[in-house]
C-alpha positions, 0 to 999 in steps of 0.5 A: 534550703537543702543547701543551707542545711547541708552547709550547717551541718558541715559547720558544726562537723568542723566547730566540733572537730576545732574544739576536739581534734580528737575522740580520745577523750571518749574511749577509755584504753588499757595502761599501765605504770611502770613496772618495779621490782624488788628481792626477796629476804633469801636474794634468790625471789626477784618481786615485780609489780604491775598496777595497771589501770584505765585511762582517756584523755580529759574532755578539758585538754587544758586540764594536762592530765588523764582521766583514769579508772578501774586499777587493778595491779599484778606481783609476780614472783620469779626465781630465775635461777630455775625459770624465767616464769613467774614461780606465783602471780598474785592479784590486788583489787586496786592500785600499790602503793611503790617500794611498799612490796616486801617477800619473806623468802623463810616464813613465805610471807608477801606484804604492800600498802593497797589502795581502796579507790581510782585516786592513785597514791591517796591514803584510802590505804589498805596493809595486805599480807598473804602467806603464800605456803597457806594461801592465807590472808595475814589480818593486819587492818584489824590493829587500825583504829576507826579513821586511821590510814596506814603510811609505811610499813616494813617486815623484821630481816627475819620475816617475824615481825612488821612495823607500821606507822599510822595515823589520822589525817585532817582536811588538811591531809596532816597527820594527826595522833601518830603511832608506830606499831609492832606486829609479831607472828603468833606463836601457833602457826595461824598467819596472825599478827599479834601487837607488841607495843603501840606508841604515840610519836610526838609527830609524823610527816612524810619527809626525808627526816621522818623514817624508821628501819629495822636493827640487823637482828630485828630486835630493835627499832629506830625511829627518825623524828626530824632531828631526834632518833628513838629507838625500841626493843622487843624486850623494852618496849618503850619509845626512848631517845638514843644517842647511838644508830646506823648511818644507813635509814635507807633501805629499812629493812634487809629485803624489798624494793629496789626501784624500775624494773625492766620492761620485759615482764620475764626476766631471765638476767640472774641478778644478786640481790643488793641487800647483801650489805644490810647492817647497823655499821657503822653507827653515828650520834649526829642526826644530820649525817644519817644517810639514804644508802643506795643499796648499790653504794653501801658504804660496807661494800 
């Protein structure tokens, strides 16, 4: 009886080891994205993002993916011409959202699109802004309606305005009632948002041929609704079609972004920040030749 006994033991120690060669699917370990970095308005800041996170492996290994949990993510300031430590470290409760990190240098503002759960990249989104001098929250949640979720964002060149498309989503995850909204800093200095215009676009989707981007003097704002351009002026703020914009919609404004960053969480190489080129010029009347300027390619360079 011992035998058997032992024998089926053994039996179901190799069925359980044939079905799951590994425990991996029972321990959650620490990970994280790939860092990405970005310049601030002055060029002098480098802005390096960190979401990291818990991951395990599914206990289905057909499924091809990881379970994951607990984001948590990291934006370090560096201005490596005086050291190559981080200037600041500011901590988010969940995940970012990429390329949507911006530091105004002048008004020492600081801007992303955060997340509100474990599902990375959905539209349970937040706007967060701080102002760093202050160590302030800027309010900007407060101008969304009930149900609305943020899908861009993006500060004037001149750190005093910020742009946001809003919408609301279906079940379907098409955008319903879309509006750009103008945010511009109060004029007492209390880190407040104030709206200069909220308008309907006639549609919005998240594709190439849906996009904005600030004027060089941030005094105006084009618009991409696939082959019509609008644009809006501060002091004319009305959506209205024009028949004259810059070439460049990519980058959309004069500072943020630009891609991976190099794994070494201290960068010490002193770079020159890209966005030196930003510009309305040249400027086209054909929606089909708008392009995406890489910023090491700016056709002005």
């Amino acid at each position: 009886m011992k035998n058997k006994s032992l024998l089926k033991q053994i039996h179901n120690s190799l069925y359980i080891l044939l079905l799951f060669p590994s425990c991996s699917f029972l321990i959650w370990k620490d990970s994280s994205l790939t860092l990405e970095r970005g310049f601030s308005s002055s060029g002098k800041e480098i802005v390096q993002t960190e979401v990291l996170y818990q991951e395990k492996d599914s206990w289905n290994p057909l499924s091809g993916t990881t379970l994951k949990r607990n984001y948590r993510s990291i934006i370090r300031l560096f201005r490596p011409e005086e050291s190559s430590n981080p200037i600041g470290q500011i901590p988010f409760s969940s995940w970012i959202l990429p390329g949507t990190v911006y530091f105004h240098s002048g008004t020492k503002s600081l801007y992303w699109i955060g997340g509100k759960d474990d599902q990375y990249g959905s539209f349970a989104r937040i706007p967060s802004a701080l102002n760093l001098d202050e160590k302030k929250e800027i309010l900007i949640s407060t101008h969304l309606k009930p149900g609305q979720v943020v899908l861009q964002l993006v500060p004037s060149p001149d750190g005093n305005s910020l742009i946001l498309i809003l919408a609301v989503t279906d079940e379907d995850l098409e955008f319903l009632q879309p509006e750009i909204v103008w945010l511009r800093r109060a004029p007492e200095a209390n880190s407040s948002l104030q709206i200069v215009s909220r308008i309907s676009l006639p549609e919005w989707k998240e594709t190439p041929l849906h996009r904005i981007r600030w004027s060089q003097k941030s005094d105006r704002i084009y618009i991409q609704v696939f082959e019509s351009i609008f644009s809006i002026q501060k002091d004319k703020p009305t959506l209205q079609r024009t028949n004259e914009f810059p070439l460049c919609f990519s980058p959309p404004t004069s500072f943020g972004s630009v891609g991976i960053s190099p794994s070494d969480q201290n960068p010490t190489k002193i770079e020159t920040s890209p966005f030196s080129t930003f510009s309305d010029l040249p400027k086209i009347q054909n929606p089909r030749k708008i392009r995406d300027c890489n910023v090491q390619s700016h056709p002005n360079r």
